[in-house]
Each structure stands twice: as structure tokens, then as C-alpha cells.
N, C-alpha and C positions, 0 to 999 in steps of 0.2 A: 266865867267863874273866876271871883280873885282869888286866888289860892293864896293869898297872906291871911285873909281869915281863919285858912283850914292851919294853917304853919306859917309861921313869917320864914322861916327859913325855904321850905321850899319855893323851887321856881317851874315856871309853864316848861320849859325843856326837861327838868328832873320827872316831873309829871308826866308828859308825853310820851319816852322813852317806857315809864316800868308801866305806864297805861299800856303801851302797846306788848311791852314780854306778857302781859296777862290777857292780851286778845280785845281790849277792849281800845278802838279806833278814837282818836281825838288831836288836836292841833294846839298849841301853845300859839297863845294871842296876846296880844297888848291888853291893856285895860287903861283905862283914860289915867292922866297920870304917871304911867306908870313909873318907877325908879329905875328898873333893868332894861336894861339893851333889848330890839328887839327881835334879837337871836337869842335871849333868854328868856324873856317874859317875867311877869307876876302872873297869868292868866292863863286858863285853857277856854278852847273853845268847843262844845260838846253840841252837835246834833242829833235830831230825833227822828228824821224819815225814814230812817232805813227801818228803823223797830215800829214806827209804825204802820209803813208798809208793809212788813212780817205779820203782823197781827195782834205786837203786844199793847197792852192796857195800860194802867196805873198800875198796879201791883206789880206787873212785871217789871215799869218803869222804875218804880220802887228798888227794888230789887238790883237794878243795873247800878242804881246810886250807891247802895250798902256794899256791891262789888265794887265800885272805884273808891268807896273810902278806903274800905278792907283794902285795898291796891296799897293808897299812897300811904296809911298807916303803918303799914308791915315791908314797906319799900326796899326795906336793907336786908329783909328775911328772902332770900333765892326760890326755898324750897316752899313759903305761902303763898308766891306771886305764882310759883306753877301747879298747887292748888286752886289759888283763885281761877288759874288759865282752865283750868279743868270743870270747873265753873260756868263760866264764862260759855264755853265750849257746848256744856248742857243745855244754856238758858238758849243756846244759838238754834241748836240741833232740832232744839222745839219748837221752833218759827224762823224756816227757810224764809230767804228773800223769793218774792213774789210769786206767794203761794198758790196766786192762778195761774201759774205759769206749772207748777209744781203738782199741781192735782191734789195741795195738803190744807 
């Protein structure tokens, strides 16, 4: 994902970091190109197995997106990244990793 689209200012390490105070996992990557070092990045790198080995859909996929914007929008607000976390927390809680394993 280039995140100069979303913010020319932000970078994949600022990203990374408040991605993770709000529980959602993700790595800061290069992007072809890129300008920054690549111990800062322009780019994150986002996978999807784990949510879809949980059992989520599109909607729910949906939903994890509108949480990482909510993330990097409000990145300077403390107390909506630990809303978001609370969140985040929810959408978890309702599709354990390997739910056959889970009995859920």
C-alpha cells in the first residue's frame, strides 16, 4: 500500500507503529521507487490469511480497512487509537484464529 496517497507526509514506520498501538498487525515495506530509506518506507505491507482463516468475508474485510484508516487519520489523538484498539479487539474476539481448532 503507498501511503503517499493516503498522506504524502506519512511514512510505512509512522504507520506501522500506531497500526500496531491499535492491535491491527502490519509491516512497513518499500514500494518500487521509493524516496525513504528502507527503514522508513512510503509503504505498508497488509496480509489477509489470518482473517481469512478466522472466517471473515468482505464486509468484515471492509471494516478492518475503515479501522486502519480511522488508525492513521486520528494517529496523533492517544485516546482514539485505544478506541480504535477496542475495536479492533471486538472484530477479533468474533473470529478466533482456527476456528476448528476452537470448536467456534
Amino acid at each position: 500500500l503507498d501511503l503517499r496517497a493516503f498522506d504524502a507526509e506519512l511514512t510505512g514506520k509512522v504507520a506501522q507503529e500506531v497500526l500496531d498501538r491499535a492491535g491491527i498487525t502490519c509491516n512497513r515495506n518499500t514500494i518500487p521507487d521509493d524516496p525513504r530509506s528502507p527503514f522508513v518506507t512510503s509503504g505498508l505491507r497488509l496480509g489477509s490469511a489470518a482473517q481469512t482463516t478466522a472466517g471473515m468475508g468482505e464486509a468484515d474485510m471492509h471494516r478492518v480497512g475503515e479501522l486502519i484508516g480511522r488508525t492513521l487519520r486520528q494517529r496523533d489523538d492517544p485516546e482514539a487509537v485505544a478506541r480504535i484498539r477496542a475495536e479492533v479487539g471486538a472484530l477479533c474476539a468474533a473470529f478466533p484464529p482456527y476456528p476448528s481448532l476452537t470448536g467456534r
